[in-house]
C-alpha positions in Angstrom: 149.6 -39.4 -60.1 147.4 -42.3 -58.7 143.8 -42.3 -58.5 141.3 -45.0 -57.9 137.9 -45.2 -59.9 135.1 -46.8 -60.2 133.7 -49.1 -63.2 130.5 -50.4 -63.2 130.2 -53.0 -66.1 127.6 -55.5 -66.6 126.1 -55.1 -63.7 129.3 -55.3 -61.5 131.4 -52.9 -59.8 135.0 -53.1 -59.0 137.1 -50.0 -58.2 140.7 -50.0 -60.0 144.2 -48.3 -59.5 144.5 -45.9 -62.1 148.1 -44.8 -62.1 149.6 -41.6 -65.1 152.4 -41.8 -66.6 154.7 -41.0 -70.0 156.2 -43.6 -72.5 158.2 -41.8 -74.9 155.9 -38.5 -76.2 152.6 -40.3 -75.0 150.5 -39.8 -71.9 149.4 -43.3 -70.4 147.3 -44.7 -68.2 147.9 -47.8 -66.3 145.3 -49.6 -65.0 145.3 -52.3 -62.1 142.5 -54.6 -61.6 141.2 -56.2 -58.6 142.4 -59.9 -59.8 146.1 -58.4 -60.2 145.8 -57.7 -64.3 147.4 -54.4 -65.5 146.5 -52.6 -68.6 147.7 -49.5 -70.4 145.4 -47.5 -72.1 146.4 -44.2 -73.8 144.2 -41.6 -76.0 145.0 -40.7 -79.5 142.7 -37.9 -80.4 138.8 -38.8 -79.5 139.3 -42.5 -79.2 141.3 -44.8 -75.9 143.0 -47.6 -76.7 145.3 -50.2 -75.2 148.4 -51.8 -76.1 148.1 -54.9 -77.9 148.9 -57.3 -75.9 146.2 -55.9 -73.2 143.0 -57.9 -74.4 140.3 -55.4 -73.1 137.5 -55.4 -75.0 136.0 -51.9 -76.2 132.9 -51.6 -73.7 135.4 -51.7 -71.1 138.5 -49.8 -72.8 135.5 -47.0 -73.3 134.4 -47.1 -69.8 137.7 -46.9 -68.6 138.2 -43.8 -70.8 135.4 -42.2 -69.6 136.1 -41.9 -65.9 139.8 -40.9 -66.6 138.7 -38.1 -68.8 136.2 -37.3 -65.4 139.6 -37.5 -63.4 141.2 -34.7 -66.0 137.9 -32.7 -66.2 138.3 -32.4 -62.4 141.9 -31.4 -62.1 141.7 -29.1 -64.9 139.0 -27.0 -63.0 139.8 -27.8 -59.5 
């Protein structure tokens, strides 16, 4: 399922491509940025975190986090 959010980091905002997915038993997330950069972030318990070779760093992997947990909360009760 693809969904577009937006971040507002810093003081700017950029909306991203937020796109679900599975990789083996896990439920993913891959993100696609404005400048062309992908990451995949995925939830384990409380915490979101990102494969290593994404080099997010945690404000951002939190933020991220937050408005895909939004996206679920919405679908879940829609």
């Amino acid at each position: 399922m693809r969904h577009a959010i937006t971040l507002s980091l810093n003081g700017l905002e950029q909306t991203l491509h937020v796109i679900s997915g599975k990789f083996k038993k896990w439920k993913v997330w891959k993100v696609q940025f404005k400048n062309g950069d992908e990451a995949v972030l995925f939830k384990h318990m409380d915490i979101w975190m990102q494969r290593n070779e994404d080099k997010l760093d945690h404000q951002t992997i939190t933020a991220i986090g937050n408005q895909i947990d939004r996206i679920n909360t919405d679908i879940s009760f829609a």
